[in-house]
C-alpha positions in Angstrom: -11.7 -2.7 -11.6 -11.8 -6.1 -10.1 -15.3 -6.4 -11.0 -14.3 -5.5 -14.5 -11.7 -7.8 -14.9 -13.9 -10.9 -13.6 -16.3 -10.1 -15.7 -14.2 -9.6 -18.7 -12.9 -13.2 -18.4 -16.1 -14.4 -17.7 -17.9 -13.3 -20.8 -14.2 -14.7 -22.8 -14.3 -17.9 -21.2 -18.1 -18.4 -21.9 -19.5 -16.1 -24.2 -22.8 -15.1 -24.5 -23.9 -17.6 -21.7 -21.6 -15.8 -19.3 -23.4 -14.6 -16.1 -22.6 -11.5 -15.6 -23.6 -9.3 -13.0 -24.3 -5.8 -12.8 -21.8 -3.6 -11.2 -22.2 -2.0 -8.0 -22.2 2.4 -8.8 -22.9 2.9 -5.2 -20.7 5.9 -3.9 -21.7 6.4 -0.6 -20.5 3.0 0.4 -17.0 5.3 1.0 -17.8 8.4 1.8 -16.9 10.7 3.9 -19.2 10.9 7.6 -21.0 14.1 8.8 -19.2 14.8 11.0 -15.8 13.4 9.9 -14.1 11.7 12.8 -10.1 11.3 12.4 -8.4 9.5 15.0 -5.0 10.3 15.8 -3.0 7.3 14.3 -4.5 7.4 11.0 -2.3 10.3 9.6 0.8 8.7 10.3 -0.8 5.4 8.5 -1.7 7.0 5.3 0.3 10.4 5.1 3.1 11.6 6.8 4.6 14.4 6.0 7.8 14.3 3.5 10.7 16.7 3.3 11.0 16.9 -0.7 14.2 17.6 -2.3 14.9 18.2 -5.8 17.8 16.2 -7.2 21.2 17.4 -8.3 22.4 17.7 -12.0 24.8 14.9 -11.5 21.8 12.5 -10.2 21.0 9.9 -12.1 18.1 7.6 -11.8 18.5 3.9 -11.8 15.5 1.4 -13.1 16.0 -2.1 -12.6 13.3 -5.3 -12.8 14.2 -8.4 -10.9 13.1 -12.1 -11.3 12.2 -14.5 -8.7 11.7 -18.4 -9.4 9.2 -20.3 -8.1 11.7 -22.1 -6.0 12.9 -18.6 -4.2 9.5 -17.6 -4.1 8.3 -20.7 -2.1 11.2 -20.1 0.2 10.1 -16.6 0.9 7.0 -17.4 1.7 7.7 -20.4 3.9 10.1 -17.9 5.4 8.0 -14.8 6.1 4.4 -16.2 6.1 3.5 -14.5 2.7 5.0 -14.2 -0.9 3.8 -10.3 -1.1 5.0 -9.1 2.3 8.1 -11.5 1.9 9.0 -9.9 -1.3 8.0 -6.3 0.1 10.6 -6.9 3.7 13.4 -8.2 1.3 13.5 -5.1 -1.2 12.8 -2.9 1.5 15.4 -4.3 3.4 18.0 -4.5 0.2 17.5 -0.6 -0.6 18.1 0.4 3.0 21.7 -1.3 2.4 21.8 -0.3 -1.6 21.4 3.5 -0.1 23.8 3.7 2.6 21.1 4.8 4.8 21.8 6.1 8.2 21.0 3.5 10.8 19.7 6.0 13.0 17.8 7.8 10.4 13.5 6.6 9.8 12.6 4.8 7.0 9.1 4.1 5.9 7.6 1.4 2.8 4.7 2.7 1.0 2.6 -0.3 -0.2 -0.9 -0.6 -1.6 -3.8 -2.7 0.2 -6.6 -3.8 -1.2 -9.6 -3.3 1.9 -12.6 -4.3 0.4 -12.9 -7.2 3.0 -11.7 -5.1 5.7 -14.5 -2.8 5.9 -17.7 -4.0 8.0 -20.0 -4.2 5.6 -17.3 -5.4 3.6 -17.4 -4.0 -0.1 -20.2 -6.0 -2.8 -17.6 -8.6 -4.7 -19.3 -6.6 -7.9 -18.6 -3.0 -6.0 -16.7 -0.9 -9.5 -14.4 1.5 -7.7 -11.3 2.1 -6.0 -11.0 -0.4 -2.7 -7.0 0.0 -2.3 -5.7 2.6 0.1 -1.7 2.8 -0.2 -0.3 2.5 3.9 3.0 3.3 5.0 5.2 0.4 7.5 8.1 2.2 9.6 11.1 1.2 11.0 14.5 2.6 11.8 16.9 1.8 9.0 18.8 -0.1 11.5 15.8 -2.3 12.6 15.4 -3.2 9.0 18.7 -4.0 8.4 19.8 -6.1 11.1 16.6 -7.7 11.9 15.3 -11.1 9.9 13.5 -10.9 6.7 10.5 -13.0 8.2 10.5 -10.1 11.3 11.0 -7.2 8.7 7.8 -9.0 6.9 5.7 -9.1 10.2 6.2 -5.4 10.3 4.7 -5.6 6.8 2.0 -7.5 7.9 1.2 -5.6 11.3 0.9 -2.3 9.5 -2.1 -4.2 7.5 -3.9 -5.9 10.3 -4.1 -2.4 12.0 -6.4 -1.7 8.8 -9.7 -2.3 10.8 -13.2 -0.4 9.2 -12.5 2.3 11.8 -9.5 3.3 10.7 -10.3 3.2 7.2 -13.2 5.3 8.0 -11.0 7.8 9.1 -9.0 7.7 6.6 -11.8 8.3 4.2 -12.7 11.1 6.3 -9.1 13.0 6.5 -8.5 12.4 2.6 -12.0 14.3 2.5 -11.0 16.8 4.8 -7.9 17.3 3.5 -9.2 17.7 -0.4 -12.0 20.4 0.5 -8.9 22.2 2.7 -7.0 22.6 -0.6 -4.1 20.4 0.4 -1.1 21.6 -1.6 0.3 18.7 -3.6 4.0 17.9 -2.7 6.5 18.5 -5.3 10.2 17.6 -6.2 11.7 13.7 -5.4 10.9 11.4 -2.2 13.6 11.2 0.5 15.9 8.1 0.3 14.4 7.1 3.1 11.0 6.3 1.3 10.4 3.2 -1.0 7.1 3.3 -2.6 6.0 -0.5 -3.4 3.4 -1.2 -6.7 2.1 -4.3 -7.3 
């Protein structure tokens, strides 16, 4: 997609003298190893298990879009190290409260990563295909809560820097696993313990 998108503005920004490059098809750049080898920390990374609920007629679901200046997002970032983790901590920290949550109770932040560079060989810069893996940052609500934003963000940032190519690997390796094993697809609503973060 990335590939794509560069090229895309290339070719508007230049025309016909744009220099585009072909894309990179090449599938076995992620796939699965024979034999697949999943260590022990990746499931927990990538896929914990969730207790689904299905909500009650009298729930009611609540949408809501939030601005940031470029003056609160420089702060953030001097703050935390990092606008994106910055931003993540702070929601993830505000719906913790917003919920009630039980300070005892775990609560984990699904974000997306992007781990082309992460891989060794790292992905080609023209590679067309999917190089984001969604991970999952955990904390006790009451960690989250009571901590700072900029240590809430490190836990952001810790759960990426444990994205080395071995881990990925196994992840590409369980998500194989898991897909020829028939995996049944959860169903119903997330905890309120999980936030999943888009960007």
């Amino acid at each position: 997609m990335f590939h794509f998108i560069r090229t895309w503005a290339s070719y508007c920004r230049d025309g016909e003298g744009a220099a585009i490059e072909p894309p990179c098809h090449d599938r076995a750049l992620l796939r699965a190893r024979s034999p697949p080898v999943v260590r022990p920390e990746t499931v927990p990374m990538f896929c914990g298990r969730l207790a689904m609920h299905y909500p009650s007629a009298t729930s009611a679901v609540a949408t809501e879009v939030f601005a940031f200046s470029r003056d609160q997002l420089r702060a953030l970032k001097r703050h935390c190290g990092g606008v994106s983790r910055a931003v993540s901590a702070l929601v993830w920290l505000c719906v913790c409260v917003a919920r009630r949550l039980d300070p005892d109770a775990v609560t984990r932040m699904n974000f997306p990563v992007d781990v082309r560079r992460r891989l060794d060989p790292p992905l080609p810069d023209r590679y067309f295909g999917n190089g984001v893996v969604n991970v999952f940052a955990t904390a006790a609500v009451r960690d989250v809560v009571l901590e700072t934003l900029a240590s809430v963000a490190s836990r952001v940032k810790d759960t990426t820097e444990r994205l080395d190519d071995g881990v990925l690997r196994s992840a590409v390796d369980y998500f194989e696993m898991a897909e020829k094993g028939g995996r049944p697809e959860d169903s119903g609503n997330l905890p309120e313990t999980e936030l999943r973060m888009n960007s």
